[in-house]
N, C-alpha and C positions, 0 to 999 in steps of 0.2 A: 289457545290455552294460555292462563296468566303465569307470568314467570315459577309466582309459589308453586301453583300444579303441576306445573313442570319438571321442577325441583322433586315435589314431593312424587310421581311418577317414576322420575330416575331412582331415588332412593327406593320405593319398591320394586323397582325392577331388578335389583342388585341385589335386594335379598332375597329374591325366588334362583335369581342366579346362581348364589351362596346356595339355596336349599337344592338344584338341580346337580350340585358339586356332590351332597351329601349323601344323596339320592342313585348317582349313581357310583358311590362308594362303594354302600349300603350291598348297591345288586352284586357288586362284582365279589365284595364278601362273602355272601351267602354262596354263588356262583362257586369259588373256591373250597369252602368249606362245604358243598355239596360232592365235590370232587373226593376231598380226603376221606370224607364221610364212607363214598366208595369203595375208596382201595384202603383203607382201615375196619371196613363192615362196623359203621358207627350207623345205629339206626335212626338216633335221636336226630343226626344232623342231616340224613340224606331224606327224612319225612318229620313234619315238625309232631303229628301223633301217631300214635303208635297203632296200627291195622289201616293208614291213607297209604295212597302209592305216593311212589319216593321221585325226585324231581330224577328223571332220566339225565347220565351224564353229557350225552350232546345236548343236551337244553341247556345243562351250566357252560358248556364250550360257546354254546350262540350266544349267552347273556354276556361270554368275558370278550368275543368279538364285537357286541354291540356298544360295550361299555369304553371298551378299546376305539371304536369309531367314536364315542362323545367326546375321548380329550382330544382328539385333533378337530373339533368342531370349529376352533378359533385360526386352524394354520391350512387348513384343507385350501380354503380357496385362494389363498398367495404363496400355498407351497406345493410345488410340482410334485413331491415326494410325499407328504402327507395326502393329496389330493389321491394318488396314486393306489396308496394304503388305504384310506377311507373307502374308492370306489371298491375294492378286494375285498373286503371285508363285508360290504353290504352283499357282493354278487354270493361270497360265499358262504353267508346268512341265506339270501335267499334260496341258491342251489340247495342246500339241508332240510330247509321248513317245506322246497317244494318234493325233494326226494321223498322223505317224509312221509309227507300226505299220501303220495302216490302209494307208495307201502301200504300205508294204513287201510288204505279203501281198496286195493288188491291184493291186501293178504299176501303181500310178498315176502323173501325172505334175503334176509341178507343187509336191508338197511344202514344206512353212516350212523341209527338210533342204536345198531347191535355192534359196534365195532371196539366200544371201549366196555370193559370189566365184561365180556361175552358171558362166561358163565355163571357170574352174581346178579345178572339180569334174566338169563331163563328162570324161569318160574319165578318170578318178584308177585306178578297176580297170574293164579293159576285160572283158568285154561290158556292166561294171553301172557307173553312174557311180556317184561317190560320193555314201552317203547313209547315214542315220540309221541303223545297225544293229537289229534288231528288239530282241536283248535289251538295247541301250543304250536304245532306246523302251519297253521295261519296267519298267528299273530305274529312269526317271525319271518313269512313271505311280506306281510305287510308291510313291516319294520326295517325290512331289507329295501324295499322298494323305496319307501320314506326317503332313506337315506341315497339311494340313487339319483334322485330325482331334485333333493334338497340344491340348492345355494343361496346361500346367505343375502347377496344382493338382489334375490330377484321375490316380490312380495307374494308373486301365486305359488312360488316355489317352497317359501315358507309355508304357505296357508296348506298346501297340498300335504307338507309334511303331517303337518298339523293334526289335518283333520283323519292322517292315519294311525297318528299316536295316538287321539281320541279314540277311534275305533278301539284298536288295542287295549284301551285302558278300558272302555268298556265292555269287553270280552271277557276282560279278567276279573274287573268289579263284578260282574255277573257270575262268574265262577266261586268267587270268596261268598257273594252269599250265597248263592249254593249249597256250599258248605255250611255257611251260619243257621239254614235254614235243613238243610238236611234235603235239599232239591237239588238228587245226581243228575236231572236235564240240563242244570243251568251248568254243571262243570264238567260233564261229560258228553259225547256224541253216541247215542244207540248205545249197542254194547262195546265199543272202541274203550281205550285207557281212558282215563279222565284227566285232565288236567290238574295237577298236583295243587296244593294249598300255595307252597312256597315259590311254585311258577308263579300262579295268577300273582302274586307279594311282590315278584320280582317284576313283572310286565309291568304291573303297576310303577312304580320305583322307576323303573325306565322308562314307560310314559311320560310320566311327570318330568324328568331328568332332559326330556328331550323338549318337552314343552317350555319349561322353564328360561330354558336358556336359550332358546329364539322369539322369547316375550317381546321382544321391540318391534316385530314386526308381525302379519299375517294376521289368523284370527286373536292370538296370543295377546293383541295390541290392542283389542277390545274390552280388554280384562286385566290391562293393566294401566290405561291411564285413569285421572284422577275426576272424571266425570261424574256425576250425582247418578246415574242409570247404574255405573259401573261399580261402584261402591258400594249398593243397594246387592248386585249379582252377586258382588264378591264377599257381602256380608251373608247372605241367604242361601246359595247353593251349597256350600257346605254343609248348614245346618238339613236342607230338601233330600242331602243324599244320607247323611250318617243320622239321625233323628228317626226316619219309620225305619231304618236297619234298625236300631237296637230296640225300637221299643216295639217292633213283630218279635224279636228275638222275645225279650223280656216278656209279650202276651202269652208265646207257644209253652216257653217254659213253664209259665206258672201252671197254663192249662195241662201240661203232661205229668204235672206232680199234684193234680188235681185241688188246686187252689181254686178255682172257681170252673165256672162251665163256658162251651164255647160262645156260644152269644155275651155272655160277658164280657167277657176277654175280646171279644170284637168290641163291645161297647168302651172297654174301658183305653182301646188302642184310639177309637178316635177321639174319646174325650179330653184323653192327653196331648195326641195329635193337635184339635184345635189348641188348646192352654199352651201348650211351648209355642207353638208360631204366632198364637195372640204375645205370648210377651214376647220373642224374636222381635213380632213388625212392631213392637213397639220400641224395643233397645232402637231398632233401626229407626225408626220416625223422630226421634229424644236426637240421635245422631248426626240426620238429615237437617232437620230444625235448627240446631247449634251452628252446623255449616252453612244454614241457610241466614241465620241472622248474623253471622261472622260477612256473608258475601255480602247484605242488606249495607251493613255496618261499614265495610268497606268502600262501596258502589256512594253511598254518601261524603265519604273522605272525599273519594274521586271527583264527585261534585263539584266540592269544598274546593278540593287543588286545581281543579278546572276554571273557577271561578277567580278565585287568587292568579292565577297564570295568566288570565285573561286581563288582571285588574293591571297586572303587572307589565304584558304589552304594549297595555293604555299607555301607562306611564312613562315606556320605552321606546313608542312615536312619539308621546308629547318630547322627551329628554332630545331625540332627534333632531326634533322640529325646533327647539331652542340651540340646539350644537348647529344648525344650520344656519338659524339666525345669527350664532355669535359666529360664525365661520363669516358669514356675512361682513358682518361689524366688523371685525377684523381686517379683513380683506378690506374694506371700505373705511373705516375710520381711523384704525392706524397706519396705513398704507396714505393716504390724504397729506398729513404732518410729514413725512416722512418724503415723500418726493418733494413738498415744502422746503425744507431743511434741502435736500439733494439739489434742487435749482437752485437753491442763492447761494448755496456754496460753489455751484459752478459759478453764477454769475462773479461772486466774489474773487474766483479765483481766475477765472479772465480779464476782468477789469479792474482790478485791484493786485496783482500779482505784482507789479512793477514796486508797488508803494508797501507792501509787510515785507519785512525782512526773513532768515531764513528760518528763525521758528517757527512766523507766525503761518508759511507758507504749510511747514512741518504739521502745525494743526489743523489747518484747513485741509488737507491730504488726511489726517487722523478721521475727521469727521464725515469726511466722503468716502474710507474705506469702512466705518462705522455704520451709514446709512445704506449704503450698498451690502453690508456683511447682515444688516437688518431685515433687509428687503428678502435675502435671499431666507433668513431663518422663518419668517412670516411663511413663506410662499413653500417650505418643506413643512412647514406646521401642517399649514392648509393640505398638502400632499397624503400629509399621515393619517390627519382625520377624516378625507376623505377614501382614502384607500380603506378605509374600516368599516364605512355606511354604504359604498358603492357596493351594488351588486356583480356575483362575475358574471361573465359571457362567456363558456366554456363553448370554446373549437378548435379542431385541429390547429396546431402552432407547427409552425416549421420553423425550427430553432436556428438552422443556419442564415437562414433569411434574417431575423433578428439579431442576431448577431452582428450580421452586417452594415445593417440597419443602424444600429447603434455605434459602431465604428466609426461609419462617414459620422455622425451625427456630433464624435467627439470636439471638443475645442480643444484639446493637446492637437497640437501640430504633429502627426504620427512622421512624416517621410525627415524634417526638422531636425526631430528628438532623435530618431532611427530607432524608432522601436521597432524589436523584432515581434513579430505575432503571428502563433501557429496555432491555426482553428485545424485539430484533431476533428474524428467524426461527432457530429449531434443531432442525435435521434429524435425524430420529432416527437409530438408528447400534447394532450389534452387541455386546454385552461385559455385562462384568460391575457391575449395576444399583450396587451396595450399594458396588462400589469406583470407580465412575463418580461416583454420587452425593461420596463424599469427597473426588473432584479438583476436585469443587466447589463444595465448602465452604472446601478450604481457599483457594482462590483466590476466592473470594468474600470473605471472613473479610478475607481478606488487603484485597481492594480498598477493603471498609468501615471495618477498622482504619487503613488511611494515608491517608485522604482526608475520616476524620473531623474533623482542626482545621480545614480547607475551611467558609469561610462556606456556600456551598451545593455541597455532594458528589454526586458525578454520579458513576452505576455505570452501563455499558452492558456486555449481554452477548447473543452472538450468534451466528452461523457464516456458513459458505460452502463452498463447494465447487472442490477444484480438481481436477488430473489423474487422482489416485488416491486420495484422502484427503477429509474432511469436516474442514473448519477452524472451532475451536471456541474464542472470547475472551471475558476480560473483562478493561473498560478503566475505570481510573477517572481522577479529576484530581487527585491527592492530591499525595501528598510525593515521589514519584519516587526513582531511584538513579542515580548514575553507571555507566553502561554500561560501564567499563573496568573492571567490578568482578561485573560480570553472569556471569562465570563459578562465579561463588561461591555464586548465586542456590538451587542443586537440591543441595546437598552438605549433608551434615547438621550442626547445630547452627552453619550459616556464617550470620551475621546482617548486613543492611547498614547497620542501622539500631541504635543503645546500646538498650538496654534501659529508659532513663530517656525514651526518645523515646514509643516501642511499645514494649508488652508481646510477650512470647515465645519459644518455645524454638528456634525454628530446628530442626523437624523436617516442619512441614506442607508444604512446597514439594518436600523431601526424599521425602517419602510421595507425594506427586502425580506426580512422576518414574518413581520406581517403575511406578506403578500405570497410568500411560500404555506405558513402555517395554512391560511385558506383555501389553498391548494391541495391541500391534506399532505403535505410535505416534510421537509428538516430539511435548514440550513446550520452548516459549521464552519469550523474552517482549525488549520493549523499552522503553526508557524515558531519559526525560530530568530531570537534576534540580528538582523542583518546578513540574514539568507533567505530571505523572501518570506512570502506568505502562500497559502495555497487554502481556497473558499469554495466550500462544497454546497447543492443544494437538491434534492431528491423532490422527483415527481413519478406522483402512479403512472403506471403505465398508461397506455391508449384503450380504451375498452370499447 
């Protein structure tokens, strides 16, 4: 699925979840005001017309426990206490709907249906008192179960809820037209109670309320992404179910006030029937088409940017293949002059040393620390632009090894100077050995060179571990920098420090950057004037 669909997907998902909020308001509302309606003898509110039976008050008690289990839908399963509540709630949903039932089809007496307002319910519908209708004592065994059985992480688990909410919803849809139509089979069982108007309204409501908000997953997840199949369903099945509802309604009517005759009224039900779903599949086809030439329209950008990408590749071998050649050149023709200059200055200054006096000595020394300070900027050029075309070789690094590695490898004379140096633990870590090893040389280099006029020099190097990363330092006690200048630290040839202080080119910190950032890393570091520095650099973990 492309990002937009994605997007657009979530965004409807969000608002069925808004409408499943509303939805089971809605029931708990009616649920309550069914109750007052009871113990006030308000007739308008406990039956929405006047001669239907009235919603039994344990049916408003299972609606306000059902309703009661959707707002812990979100804490049940990381909350030992909601989880607890939710299982209760369904068991004693179901224990109701199935006492209930048993009642109903045995004629028994005594029911959890008789226990509240007892004698505003004898005789509600005479010969039967009022009681729990069998298929409202189904839909709420169902509904109980759903919720038993439900958790959120598991997808049959959803689907299963699902596909019992559906049931429900069409039990109830069945019952409302029933009523529309004046068909006591569809809302009632034999001669049992019927299922009230403002049950089936509520089943409904909570149906939907439960559907709603486990949309992301199960069948719910068929119906809410942003597929052309899907879109098409979820344009049409609403019109498939509410469309022949009203317009049987509208044929019976006219035919019972004697506007035309029955075959008519048949005729005229499906001539309309076809004409709304001819224009329906047309709104949708007009719809489908616009979306179809939007993906047409796009799928050719794509092209477009594929090709451009591709142009632009080109371009970024050929750019290589010339940085290669001029690394070349470089390496080869400035490099050429350059030991030129370095041997006749030697020679010069062996067999001529007797005969220049002490300046001239003074400049021949300038221009051999010059040709030497050259050699080495060339050869970290070369380092940097290399480190940026080289591909890695990610494996296992054993970082104390390299460490060590890099230690002997030093030219500070460590035992000499007396550096102290204390390798804390380091974790090993993923990537590439030979450009690992570099980020720590050069911050090594670095700690030993600014902490060498230090009576006694202390290098500590280490790591740690935090959320997502293995943190990797070294800290010395040396000559430090000013932190408001600490930006300047990883940019190449930025030095904080004259050249007459420390020696160097201002590229090693520059190359360490690099070769972290491609590691998918950070390096920093902090420091205070003439109390050292401390150089940090983060690697993902081992996967």
């Amino acid at each position: 699925m492309r990002h937009s669909e994605l997007e657009s997907t979530q965004q409807f998902q969000v608002h069925l979840k808004r409408f499943a909020l509303y939805f089971a308001v809605a029931t708990m509302l009616v649920a309550f005001l069914v109750l007052i309606g009871w113990q006030f003898d308000l007739e308008f509110i406990k039956r929405i017309f006047p001669g239907m039976v009235a919603m039994n008050p344990a049916t408003a008690i299972c609606f306000i426990l059902m309703v009661s289990a959707f707002f812990l839908i979100k804490e049940f399963s990381e909350n030992k206490t909601a989880y607890t509540i939710w299982k209760t709630l369904a068991w004693i949903t179901v224990s109701i709907g199935s006492w209930c039932l048993i009642n109903s089809i045995f004629q028994l007496e005594g029911g959890i249906d008789q226990w509240f307002f007892t004698k505003k319910l004898t005789g509600e519908l005479n010969p039967i008192a009022n009681r729990m209708a069998p298929n409202t004592s189904f839909n709420f065994i169902l509904t109980g179960l759903a919720l038993l059985i439900y958790k959120p992480q598991s997808y049959h688990r959803a689907k299963a809820l699902q596909i019992l909410f559906l049931i429900t919803a069409l039990i109830s849809l069945l019952s409302i037209i029933g009523y529309v139509y004046g068909v006591r089979s569809f809302y009632g069982v034999l001669t049992y109670i019927p299922m009230a108007i403002n049950t089936s309204l509520c089943f409904l409501m909570l149906s939907a309320s439960f559907l709603f908000i486990s949309c992301e997953t199960g069948l719910m997840d068929r119906f809410t992404n942003n597929y052309v199949g899907t879109v098409l369903a979820r344009k049409l099945i609403p019109a498939i179910i509410v469309v022949p509802v009203l317009l049987g309604l509208i044929i019976i009517y006219g035919e019972n006030y004697g506007l035309y005759v029955p075959h008519f009224g048949f005729a005229l039900f499906t001539a309309a029937h076809i004409l709304i779903f001819v224009f329906l599949i047309n709104k949708v086809q007009s719809s489908l088409n616009e979306s179809d030439h939007a993906r047409t329209d796009a799928e050719k950008k794509m092209i477009e940017l594929n090709i451009s990408l591709e142009q632009n590749a080109a371009s970024l071998r050929l750019l290589n293949t010339e940085l290669e050649s001029f690394s070349y050149s470089i390496s080869h023709d400035l490099k050429s002059p350059l030991r030129a200059i370095q041997g006749y200055s030697k020679m010069l200054q062996e067999d001529y040393s007797s005969v220049l006096d002490q300046d001239g000595i003074r400049q021949l020394n300038i221009i051999i620390s010059s040709v030497k300070k050259m050699n080495q900027l060339i050869d970290d050029l070369l380092e940097f632009s290399r480190i940026q075309r080289e591909e890695l070789q990610t494996v296992h690094c054993d970082m104390k090894a390299l460490v060590t590695y890099v230690l002997n490898g030093q030219y500070f004379d460590l035992k000499q100077k007396k550096y102290e140096i204390k390798i804390d633990e380091l974790f090993p870590c993923s990537g590439d050995p030979k450009m690992i090893a570099l980020v720590w040389s050069n911050l090594i280099s670095n700690a030993l060179k600014y902490s060498e006029k230090k009576e006694k020099p202390c290098i500590e190097i280490g790591s740690f571990k935090d959320q997502k990363n293995i943190v990797y330092y070294v800290k010395d006690n040396g000559d430090g920098f000013d932190m408001k200048y600490a930006h300047r630290l990883f940019a190449v040839f930025q030095r904080l420090h004259s050249e007459n202080e420390f020696e160097g080119t201002g590229i090693g910190l520059a190359i360490a950057y690099k070769i972290v950032s491609r590691h998918g890393g950070k390096i920093w570091a902090d420091s205070k004037k003439d109390e050292g520095a401390n150089f940090y650099f983060s690697l993902p973990f081992n996967k």
